[in-house]
C-alpha positions in Angstrom: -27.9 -52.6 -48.1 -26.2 -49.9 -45.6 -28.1 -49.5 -42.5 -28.7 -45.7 -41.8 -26.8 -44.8 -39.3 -28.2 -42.6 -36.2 -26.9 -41.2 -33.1 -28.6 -40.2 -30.1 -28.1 -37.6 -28.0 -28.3 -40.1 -24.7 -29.0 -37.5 -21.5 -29.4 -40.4 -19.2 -33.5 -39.2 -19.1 -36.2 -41.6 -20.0 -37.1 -39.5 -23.0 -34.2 -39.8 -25.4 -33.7 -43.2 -24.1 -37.0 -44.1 -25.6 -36.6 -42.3 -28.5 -32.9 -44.9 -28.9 -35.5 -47.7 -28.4 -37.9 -47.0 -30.8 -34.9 -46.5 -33.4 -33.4 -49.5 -32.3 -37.0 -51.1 -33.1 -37.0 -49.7 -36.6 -33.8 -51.7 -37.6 -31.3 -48.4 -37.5 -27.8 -48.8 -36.5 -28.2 -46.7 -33.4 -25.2 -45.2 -31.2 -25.9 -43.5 -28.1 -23.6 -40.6 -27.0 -23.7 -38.5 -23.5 -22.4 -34.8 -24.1 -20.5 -34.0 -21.1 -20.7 -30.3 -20.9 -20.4 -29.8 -17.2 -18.2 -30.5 -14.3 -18.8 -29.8 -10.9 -16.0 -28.3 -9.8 -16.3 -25.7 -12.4 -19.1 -24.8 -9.8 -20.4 -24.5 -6.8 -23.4 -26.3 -7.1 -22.4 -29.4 -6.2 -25.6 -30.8 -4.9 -27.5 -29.5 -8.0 -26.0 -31.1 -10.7 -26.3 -34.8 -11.8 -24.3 -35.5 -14.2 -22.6 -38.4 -13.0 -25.5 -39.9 -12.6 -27.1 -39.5 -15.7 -24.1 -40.9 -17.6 -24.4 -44.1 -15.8 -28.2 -43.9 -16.7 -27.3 -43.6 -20.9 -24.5 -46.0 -20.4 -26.6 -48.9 -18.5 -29.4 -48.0 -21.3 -27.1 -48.8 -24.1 -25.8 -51.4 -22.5 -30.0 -52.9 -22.2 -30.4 -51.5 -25.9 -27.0 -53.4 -26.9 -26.2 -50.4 -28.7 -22.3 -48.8 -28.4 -21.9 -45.9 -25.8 -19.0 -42.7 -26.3 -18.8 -40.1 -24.1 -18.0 -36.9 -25.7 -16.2 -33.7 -24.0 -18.0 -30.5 -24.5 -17.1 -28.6 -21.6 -15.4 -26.3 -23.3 -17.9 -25.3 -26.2 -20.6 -25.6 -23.9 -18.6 -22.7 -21.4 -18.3 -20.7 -24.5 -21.7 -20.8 -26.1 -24.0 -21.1 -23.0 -22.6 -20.3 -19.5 -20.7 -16.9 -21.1 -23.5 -16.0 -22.4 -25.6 -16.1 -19.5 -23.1 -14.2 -17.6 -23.0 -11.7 -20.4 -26.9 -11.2 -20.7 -27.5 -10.8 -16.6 -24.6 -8.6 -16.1 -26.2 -6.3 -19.0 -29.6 -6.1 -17.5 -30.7 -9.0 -19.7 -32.7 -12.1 -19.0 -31.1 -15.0 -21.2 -32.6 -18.5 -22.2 -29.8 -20.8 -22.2 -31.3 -24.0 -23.2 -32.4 -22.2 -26.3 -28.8 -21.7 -27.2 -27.7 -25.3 -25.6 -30.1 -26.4 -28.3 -28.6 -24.1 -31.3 -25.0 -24.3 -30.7 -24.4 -27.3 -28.8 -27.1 -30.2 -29.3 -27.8 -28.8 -33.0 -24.4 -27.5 -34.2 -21.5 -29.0 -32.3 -23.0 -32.4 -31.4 -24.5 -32.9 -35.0 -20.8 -31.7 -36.5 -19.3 -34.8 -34.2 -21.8 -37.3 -34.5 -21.6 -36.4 -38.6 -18.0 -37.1 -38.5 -18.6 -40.4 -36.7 -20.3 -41.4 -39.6 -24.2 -40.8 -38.8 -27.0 -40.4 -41.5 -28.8 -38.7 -38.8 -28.7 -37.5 -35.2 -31.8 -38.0 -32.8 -33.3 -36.5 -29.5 -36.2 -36.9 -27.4 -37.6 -33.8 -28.0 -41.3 -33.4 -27.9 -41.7 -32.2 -31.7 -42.6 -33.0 -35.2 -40.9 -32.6 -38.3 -42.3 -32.5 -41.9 -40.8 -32.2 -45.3 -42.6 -30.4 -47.9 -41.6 -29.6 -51.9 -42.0 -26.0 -52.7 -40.8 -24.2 -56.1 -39.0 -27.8 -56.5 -37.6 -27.2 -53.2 -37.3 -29.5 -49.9 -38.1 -27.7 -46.9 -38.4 -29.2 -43.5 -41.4 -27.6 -41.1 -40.9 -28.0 -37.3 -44.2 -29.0 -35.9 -45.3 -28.6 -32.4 -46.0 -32.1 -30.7 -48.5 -34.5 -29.8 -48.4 -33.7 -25.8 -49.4 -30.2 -26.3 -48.4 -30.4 -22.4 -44.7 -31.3 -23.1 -44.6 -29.4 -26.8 -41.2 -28.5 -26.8 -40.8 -26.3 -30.2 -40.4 -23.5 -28.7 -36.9 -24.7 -27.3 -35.8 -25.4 -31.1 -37.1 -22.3 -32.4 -33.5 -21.1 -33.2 -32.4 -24.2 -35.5 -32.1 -23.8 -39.3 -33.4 -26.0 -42.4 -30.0 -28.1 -42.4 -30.3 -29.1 -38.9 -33.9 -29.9 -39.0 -33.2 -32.0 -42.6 -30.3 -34.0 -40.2 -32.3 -34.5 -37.5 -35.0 -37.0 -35.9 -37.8 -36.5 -33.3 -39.4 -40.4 -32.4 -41.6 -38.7 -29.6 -43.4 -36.2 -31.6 -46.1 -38.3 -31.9 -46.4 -39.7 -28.1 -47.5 -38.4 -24.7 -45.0 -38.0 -21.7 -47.1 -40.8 -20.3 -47.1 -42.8 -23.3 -43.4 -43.1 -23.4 -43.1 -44.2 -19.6 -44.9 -47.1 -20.2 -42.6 -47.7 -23.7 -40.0 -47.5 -21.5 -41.8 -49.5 -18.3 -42.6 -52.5 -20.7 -39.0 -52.5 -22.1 -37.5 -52.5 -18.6 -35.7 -49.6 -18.8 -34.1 -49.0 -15.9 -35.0 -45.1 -16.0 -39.1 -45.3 -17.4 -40.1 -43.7 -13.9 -36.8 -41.3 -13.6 -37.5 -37.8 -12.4 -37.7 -35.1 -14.8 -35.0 -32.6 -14.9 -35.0 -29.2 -13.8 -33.3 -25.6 -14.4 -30.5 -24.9 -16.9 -29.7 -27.4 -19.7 -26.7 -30.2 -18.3 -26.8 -27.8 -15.1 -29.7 -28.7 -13.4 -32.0 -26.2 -11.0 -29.7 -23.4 -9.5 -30.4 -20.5 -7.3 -29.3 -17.5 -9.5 -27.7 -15.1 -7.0 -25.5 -18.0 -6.1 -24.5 -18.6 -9.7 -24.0 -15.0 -10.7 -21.6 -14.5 -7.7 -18.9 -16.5 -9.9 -18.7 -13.7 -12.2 -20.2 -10.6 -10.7 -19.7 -8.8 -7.8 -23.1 -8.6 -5.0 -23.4 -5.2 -4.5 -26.2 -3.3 -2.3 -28.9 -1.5 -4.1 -32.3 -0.5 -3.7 -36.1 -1.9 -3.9 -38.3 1.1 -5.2 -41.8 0.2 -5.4 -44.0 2.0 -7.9 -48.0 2.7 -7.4 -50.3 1.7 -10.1 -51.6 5.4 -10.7 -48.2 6.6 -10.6 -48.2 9.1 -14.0 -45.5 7.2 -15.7 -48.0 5.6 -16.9 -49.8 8.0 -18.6 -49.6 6.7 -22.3 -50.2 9.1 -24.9 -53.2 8.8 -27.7 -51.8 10.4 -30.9 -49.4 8.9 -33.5 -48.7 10.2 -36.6 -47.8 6.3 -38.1 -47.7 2.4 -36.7 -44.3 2.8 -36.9 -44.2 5.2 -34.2 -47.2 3.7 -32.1 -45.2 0.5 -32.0 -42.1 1.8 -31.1 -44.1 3.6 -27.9 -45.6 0.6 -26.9 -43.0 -2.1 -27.1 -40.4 0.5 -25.1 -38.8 -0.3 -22.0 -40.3 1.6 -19.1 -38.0 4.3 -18.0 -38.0 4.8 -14.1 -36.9 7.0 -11.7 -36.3 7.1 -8.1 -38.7 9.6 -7.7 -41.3 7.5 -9.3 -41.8 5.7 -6.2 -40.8 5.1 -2.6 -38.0 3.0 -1.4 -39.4 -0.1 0.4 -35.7 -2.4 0.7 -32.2 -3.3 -0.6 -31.2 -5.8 -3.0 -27.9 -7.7 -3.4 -27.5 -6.8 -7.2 -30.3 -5.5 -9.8 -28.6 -8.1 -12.4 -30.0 -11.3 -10.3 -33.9 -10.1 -10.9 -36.0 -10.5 -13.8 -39.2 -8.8 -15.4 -42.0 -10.4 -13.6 -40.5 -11.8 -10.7 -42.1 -12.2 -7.1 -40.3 -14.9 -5.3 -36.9 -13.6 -3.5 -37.5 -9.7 -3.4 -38.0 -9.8 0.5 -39.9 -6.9 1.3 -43.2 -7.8 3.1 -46.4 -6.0 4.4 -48.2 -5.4 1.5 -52.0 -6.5 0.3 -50.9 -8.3 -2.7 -47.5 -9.6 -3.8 -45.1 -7.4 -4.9 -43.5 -8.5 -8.6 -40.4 -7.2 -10.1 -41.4 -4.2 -13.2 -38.2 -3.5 -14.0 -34.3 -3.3 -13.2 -31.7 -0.9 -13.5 -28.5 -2.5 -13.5 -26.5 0.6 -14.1 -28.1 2.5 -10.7 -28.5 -1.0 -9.5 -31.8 -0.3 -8.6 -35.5 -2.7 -8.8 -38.6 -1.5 -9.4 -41.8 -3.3 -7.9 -45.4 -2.9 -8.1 -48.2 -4.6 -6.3 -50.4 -7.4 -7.4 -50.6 -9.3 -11.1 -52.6 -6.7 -12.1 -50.1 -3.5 -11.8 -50.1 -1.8 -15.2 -46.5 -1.8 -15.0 -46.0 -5.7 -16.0 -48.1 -5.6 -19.2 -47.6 -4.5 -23.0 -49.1 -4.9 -26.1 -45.9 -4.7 -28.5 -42.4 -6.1 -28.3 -39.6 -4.9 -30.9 -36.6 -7.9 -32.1 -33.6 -5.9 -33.9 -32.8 -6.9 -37.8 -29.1 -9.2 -36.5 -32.1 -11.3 -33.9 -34.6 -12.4 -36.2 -34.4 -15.9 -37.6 -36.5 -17.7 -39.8 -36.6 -21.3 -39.6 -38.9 -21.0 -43.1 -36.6 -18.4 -45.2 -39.1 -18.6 -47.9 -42.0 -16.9 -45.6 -39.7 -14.4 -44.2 -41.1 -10.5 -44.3 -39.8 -7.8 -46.3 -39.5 -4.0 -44.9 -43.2 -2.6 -44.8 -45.0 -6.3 -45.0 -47.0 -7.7 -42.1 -48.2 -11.2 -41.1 -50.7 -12.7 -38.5 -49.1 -15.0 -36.7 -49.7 -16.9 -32.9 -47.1 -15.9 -31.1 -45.4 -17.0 -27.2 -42.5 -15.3 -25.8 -42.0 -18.4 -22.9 -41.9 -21.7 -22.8 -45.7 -23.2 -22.1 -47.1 -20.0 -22.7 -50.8 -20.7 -24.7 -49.9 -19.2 -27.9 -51.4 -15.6 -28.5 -52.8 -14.3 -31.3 -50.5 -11.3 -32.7 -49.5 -9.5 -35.9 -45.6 -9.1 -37.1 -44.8 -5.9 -38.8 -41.6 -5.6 -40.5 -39.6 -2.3 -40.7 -36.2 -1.8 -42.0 -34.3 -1.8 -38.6 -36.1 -5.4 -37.1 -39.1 -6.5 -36.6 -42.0 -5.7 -34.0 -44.9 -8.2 -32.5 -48.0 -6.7 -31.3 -50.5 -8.9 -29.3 -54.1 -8.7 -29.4 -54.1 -8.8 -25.7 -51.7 -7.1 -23.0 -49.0 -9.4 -22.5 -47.6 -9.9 -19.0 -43.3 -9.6 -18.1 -41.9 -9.4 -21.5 -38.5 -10.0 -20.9 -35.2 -8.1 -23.3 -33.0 -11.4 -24.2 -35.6 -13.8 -24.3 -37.0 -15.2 -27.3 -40.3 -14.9 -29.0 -41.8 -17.4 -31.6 -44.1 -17.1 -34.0 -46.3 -19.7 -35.6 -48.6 -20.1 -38.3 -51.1 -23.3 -37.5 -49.2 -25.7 -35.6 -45.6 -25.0 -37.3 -42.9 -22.7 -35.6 -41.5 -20.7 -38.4 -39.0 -18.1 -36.6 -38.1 -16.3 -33.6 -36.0 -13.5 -32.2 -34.5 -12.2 -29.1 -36.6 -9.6 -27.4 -35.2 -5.8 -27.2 
């Protein structure tokens, strides 16, 4: 009988070494392939990427696994689908999550379409999730389940994949801790079971924004207006005439002026800041820490208020346009003028929240039970019902 073929997306990381292991274990014929998507001197982070490094990692696994090892050039897909669009969403006012699209169009669209053609059954990662299939109406449909490690749960990172990349795809951690798969990896001997975990954007590693933005926008000199908490743009009003219209009020972005405020400093570019935000505004003197509200790009200006507790960071609805929402389960998707209580988070680690979805004919709002703090236009929000992810959209 024809072994089922699998191949894994190797990062050079202990997890999706592990996860090759375990496969191996299992009898499948397992490949290992390393996606190289970046190259330095595309950048000019040189000290923060690692990609060399980590491709001598997946290959020296392999080689332990005696499993066969490709490199695969993605550099330009992964230009097109992830680092444009970050470039895009910042110089629009926008805060993007790229390894939420790394995952859609690269891991789960391009890599899948290779590693199909090379002949695999399945492809594999050592995400941190479960997957279930389930008959409904005489139908297969696949449910992405958060993990185990409720600490490393990584659905919220696949919240944008669809029921034929879930049915072609394999999670061997869902069911183990971090620290459980350390000591997989520790008794195996693989070289990388104590490897550091990495950081910042997916195959990029941690950057410091400004510097990355530079490549494709311009620094220029704006100001740092910082807004009191009693300031009367905060004055929300009482009377709606329908939930329609109360949502729309309360999920709207806060319109500032100048003269809402004082100016307390000058920035290098409105586009390099981000809803929430305290680190790197460089203004000090005040009581508490000062946290970014909102930005301007178009004035180029950013608006601060002081302490956690300003009024300014928090709001109790969020609205995702018709073309953003996606349902990973089509078959509990909302028609215009039906609701649904779901758990919702809108970042990665967030406790999920306990919120209602109301669907209208233009998108789709989310309101929270409790004030939410910096939600963010362009990132994503995800909804659950139990402990299955069943959609998400990009914030408005």
């Amino acid at each position: 009988m024809k072994k089922v073929k699998i191949v894994v997306g190797l990062s050079g990381g202990v997890d999706s070494s592990v996860a090759a292991l375990i496969l191996k274990k299992k009898g499948y014929e397992v490949i290992g392939l390393f996606m190289h998507n970046w190259e330095e001197e595309d950048s000019v982070f040189n000290k923060c990427t690692t990609w060399k490094e980590d491709k001598i990692d997946a290959m020296l696994v392999s080689k332990q696994l005696n499993i066969p090892f490709q490199v695969i050039e993605m550099k330009k897909e992964y230009k097109k689908y992830v680092i444009n669009y970050m470039f895009n969403n910042y110089k629009s006012g926008k805060t993007p999550n790229p390894d939420i699209l790394c995952n859609k169009e690269i891991k789960f669209n391009i890599f899948l379409k290779k590693a199909i053609d090379l002949g695999a059954d399945f492809i594999a990662t050592g995400h941190y999730v479960n997957k279930e299939k389930i008959i409904k109406n005489k139908k297969t449909i696949y449910r992405l389940l958060i993990g185990k490690d409720l600490n490393k749960d990584q659905s919220y990172f696949l919240c944008q994949l669809t029921q034929y990349q879930l049915e072609k795809s394999l999670f061997p951690l869902g069911l183990l801790t971090k620290n459980q798969v350390r000591k997989i990896a520790e008794k195996n001997g693989l070289r990388n079971a104590y490897k550091k975990e990495s950081q910042g954007i997916c195959f990029v590693g941690k950057i410091k924004l400004p510097n990355f933005l530079k490549k494709k926008i311009i620094p220029k000199k704006g100001e740092v207006v910082n807004i009191n908490s009693d300031a009367s743009v905060y004055k929300e009003k009482k009377n709606f005439f329908s939930k329609e219209e109360e949502l729309f009020f309360l999920s709207r972005k806060k319109k500032y002026k100048k003269s809402d405020g004082k100016i307390i400093g000058y920035h290098q570019g409105a586009h390099s800041f981000t809803k929430g935000q305290r680190k790197g505004i460089a203004v000090g003197g005040y009581k508490e820490a000062l946290f970014v509200l909102e930005t301007d790009v178009k004035e180029n200006i950013v608006y601060t208020g002081m302490g956690k507790k300003h009024p300014g960071l928090y709001k109790k609805s969020l609205f995702i346009q018709e073309e953003n929402i996606h349902w990973i389960r089509k078959d509990l998707s909302l028609n215009e003028g039906e609701k649904m209580d779901v758990f919702c988070r809108i970042r990665y680690r967030q406790p999920l929240q306990k919120s209602k979805l109301y669907k209208i004919k233009k998108g789709m709002f989310i309101e929270f039970e409790i004030m939410q703090c910096a939600i963010t236009e362009g990132q994503f929000a995800a909804w659950y019902l139990g402990k299955e992810l069943v959609g998400s959209g990009v914030i408005s």
